[in-house]
C-alpha positions in Angstrom: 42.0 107.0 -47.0 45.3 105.0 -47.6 44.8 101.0 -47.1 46.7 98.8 -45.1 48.0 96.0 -46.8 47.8 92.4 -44.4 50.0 89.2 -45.2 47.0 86.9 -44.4 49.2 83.7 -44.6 51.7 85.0 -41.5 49.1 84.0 -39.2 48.2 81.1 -41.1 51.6 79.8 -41.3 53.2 81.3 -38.1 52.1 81.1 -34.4 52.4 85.3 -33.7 54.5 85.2 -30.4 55.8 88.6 -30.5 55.2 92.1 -32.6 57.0 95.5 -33.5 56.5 98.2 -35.4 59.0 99.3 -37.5 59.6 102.5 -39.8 60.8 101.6 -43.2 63.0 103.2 -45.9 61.3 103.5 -49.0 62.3 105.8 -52.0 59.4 108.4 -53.1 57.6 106.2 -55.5 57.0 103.6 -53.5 55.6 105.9 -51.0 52.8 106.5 -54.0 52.7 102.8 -55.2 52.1 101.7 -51.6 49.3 104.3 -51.2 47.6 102.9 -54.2 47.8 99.3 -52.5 50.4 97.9 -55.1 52.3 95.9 -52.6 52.5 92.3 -52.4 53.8 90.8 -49.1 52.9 86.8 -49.6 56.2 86.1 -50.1 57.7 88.4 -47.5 60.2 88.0 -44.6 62.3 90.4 -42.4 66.6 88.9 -42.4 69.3 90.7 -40.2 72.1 91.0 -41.7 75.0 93.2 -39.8 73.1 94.1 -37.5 70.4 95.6 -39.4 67.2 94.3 -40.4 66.1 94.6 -44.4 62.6 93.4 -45.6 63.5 90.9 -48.1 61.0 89.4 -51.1 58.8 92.4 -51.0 57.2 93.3 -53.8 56.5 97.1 -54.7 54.8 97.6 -57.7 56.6 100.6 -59.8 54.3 103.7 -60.1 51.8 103.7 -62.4 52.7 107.8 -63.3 56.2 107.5 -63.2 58.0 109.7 -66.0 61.6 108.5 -67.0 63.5 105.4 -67.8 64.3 104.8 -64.3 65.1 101.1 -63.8 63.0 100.2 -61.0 63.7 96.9 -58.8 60.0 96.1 -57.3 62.1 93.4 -55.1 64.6 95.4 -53.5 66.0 94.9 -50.0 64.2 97.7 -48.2 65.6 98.7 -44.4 63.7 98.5 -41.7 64.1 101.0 -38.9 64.1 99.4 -35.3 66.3 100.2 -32.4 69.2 98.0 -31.4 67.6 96.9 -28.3 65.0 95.4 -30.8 67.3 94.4 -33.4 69.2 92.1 -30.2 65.3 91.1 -29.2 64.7 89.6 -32.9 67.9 88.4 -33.7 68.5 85.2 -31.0 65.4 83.6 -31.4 65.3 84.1 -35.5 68.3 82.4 -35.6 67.1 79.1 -34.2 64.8 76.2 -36.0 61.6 76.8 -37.2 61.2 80.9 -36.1 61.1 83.3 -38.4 60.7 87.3 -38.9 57.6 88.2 -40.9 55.9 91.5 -41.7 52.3 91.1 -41.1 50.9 94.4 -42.4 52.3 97.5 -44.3 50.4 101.2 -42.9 50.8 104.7 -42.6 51.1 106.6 -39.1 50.9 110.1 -38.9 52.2 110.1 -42.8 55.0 107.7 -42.3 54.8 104.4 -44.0 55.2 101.4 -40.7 55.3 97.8 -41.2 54.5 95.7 -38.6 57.3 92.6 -38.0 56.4 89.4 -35.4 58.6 86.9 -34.8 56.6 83.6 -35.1 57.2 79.9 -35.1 56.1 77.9 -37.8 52.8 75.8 -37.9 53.3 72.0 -38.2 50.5 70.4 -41.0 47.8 69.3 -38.3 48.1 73.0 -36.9 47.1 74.5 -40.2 44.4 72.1 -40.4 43.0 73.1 -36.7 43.0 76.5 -37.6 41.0 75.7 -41.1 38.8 73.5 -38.8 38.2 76.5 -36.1 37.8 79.2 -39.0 35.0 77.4 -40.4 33.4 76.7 -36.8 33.6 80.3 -36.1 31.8 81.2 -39.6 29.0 78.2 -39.2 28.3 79.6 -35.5 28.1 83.5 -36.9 25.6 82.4 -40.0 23.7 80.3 -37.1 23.3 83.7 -35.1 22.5 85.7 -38.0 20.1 83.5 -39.4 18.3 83.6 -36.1 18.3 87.1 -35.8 16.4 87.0 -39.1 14.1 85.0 -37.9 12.9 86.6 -34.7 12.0 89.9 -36.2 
């Protein structure tokens, strides 16, 4: 089973208020390298530029059986394959203060590698900290419930 790789800090650091999925062009080695779950998308961000969207600050890790002194660049611009209509959709609001493009997760679909892009507005300091403060609400509640399932057998 192929993984799917998740950028947990997008939702940390981004409200989510909109999500695509877009094809993306990779050469046949990173196909393999992303299958293994060498991909690194921390870092990661989605720029139009032309009127094309590239994933930018993406890291691919070279495959581990490659044969060859090929020069691998595990940072490459990488398209993304969107239609215009969603292209026009992205490109306004990305453009203003504070909103951003960013892939949240990298998965395969009927054998095609997809990466799914939201356009999200970026969290202020106090809105990190609610959401730390709400995560660990939500885990103290769940271990509560557990524990008293535990106890009632």
């Amino acid at each position: 089973m192929t993984p799917t790789i998740l950028n947990r800090r997008a939702k940390f650091n981004y409200f989510i208020l909109e999500s695509y999925e877009a094809g993306i062009s990779l050469a046949g080695h990173e196909v393999k390298s992303i299958r293994e779950g060498k991909v690194n998308l921390n870092e990661a961000f989605v720029r139009i530029i032309r009127g094309e969207a590239f994933l930018m600050n993406c890291h691919i890790n070279p495959y581990s059986r490659i044969q060859g002194h090929i020069e691998i660049d595990p940072m490459r611009a990488r398209k993304l394959l969107l239609n215009r209509s969603q292209i026009d959709r992205l490109e306004g609001p990305s453009s203003q203060k504070g909103m951003a493009i960013v892939p949240l997760k990298i998965y395969f679909k009927k054998g095609y590698a997809k990466v799914e892009i939201a356009l999200g507005r970026g969290k202020k300091l106090f809105d990190k900290r609610e959401s730390i403060k709400q995560r660990m609400h939500e885990r103290e509640t769940a271990a509560a419930i557990k524990s008293k399932s535990r106890k009632s057998r």
